[in-house]
C-alpha angles and dihedrals in degrees: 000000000000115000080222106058094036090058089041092048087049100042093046081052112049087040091060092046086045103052082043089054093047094239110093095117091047087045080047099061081037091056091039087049096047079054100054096045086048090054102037090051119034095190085078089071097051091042087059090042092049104104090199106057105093118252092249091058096048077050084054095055102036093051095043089051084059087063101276093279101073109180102251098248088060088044082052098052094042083060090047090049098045091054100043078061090239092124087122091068101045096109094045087056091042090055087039083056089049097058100034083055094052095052097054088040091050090238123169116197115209128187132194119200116196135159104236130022121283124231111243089253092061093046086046096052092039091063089039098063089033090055097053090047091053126060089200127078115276120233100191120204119178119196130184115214114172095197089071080073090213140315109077139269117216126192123183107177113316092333108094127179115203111206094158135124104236087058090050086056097041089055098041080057098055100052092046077057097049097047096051 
């Protein structure tokens, strides 16, 4: 079966179940923190891979990974992925939750990418300005990438612009290339 569809089938579930429950924003920093721990530590992944960890263990990390609390309809459907032996797809679900819950709750997720850290005053004018150019509610991340060299790269939704330096020098390269 397609690793698509499975984490779409799950996510659309547990959304419903969890709007019916009253508890889909809570199960949405749940899901945001499970990803954070699952990026930031790769030996959650081949925990969950590992056929021979109890379920009860692979329950353990993954709650654990939501922040130790997790609301009970996400405990419940941990349990219900876990022994339907999906483990292995519970971040792509987690991420598929994510969107799908963005999308009923009218969320826009913007990133800015830039190569050393921004002073309070800069993050807070940049989702000023964001927030007045876009009728939906904003959801800022900030991420510092020192390869960019320095300027910024924002993404909202599918749409990027690239005002860094290391694109600057990439294109400046290029046509140095192109006019030989």
């Amino acid at each position: 079966m397609d690793e698509g569809l499975i984490s779409r089938r799950y996510a659309k579930a547990l959304l419903k179940y969890a709007q019916e429950q009253g508890c889909a924003d809570r199960i949405y920093d749940e899901s945001r923190n499970f990803e954070i721990a699952f990026t930031q530590n790769p030996e959650v992944e081949k925990a969950l891979q590992n056929p021979v960890l109890a379920r009860k263990d692979k329950e353990r990390l993954i709650v654990s990974a939501t922040g130790g609390n997790p609301a009970n309809a996400f405990l419940r459907f941990i349990r219900l992925v876990i022994e339907n032996r999906r483990e292995l797809y519970i971040r792509p679900i987690c991420l598929m939750y994510q969107k799908l819950y963005r999308q009923v709750y009218n969320i826009v997720q913007v990133k800015i990418i830039t190569a050393t850290n921004l002073s309070d005053d800069i993050v807070n004018r940049i989702k000023r300005l964001m927030q007045q150019k876009s009728d939906q509610t904003i959801e800022f991340v900030h991420e510092i990438k020192p390869s960019i060299i320095g300027g910024f790269i924002l993404q909202c939704d599918s749409k990027q612009l690239d005002a860094s330096v290391s694109n600057e020098l990439k294109l400046l390269r290029l046509k140095l290339l192109n006019n030989r």
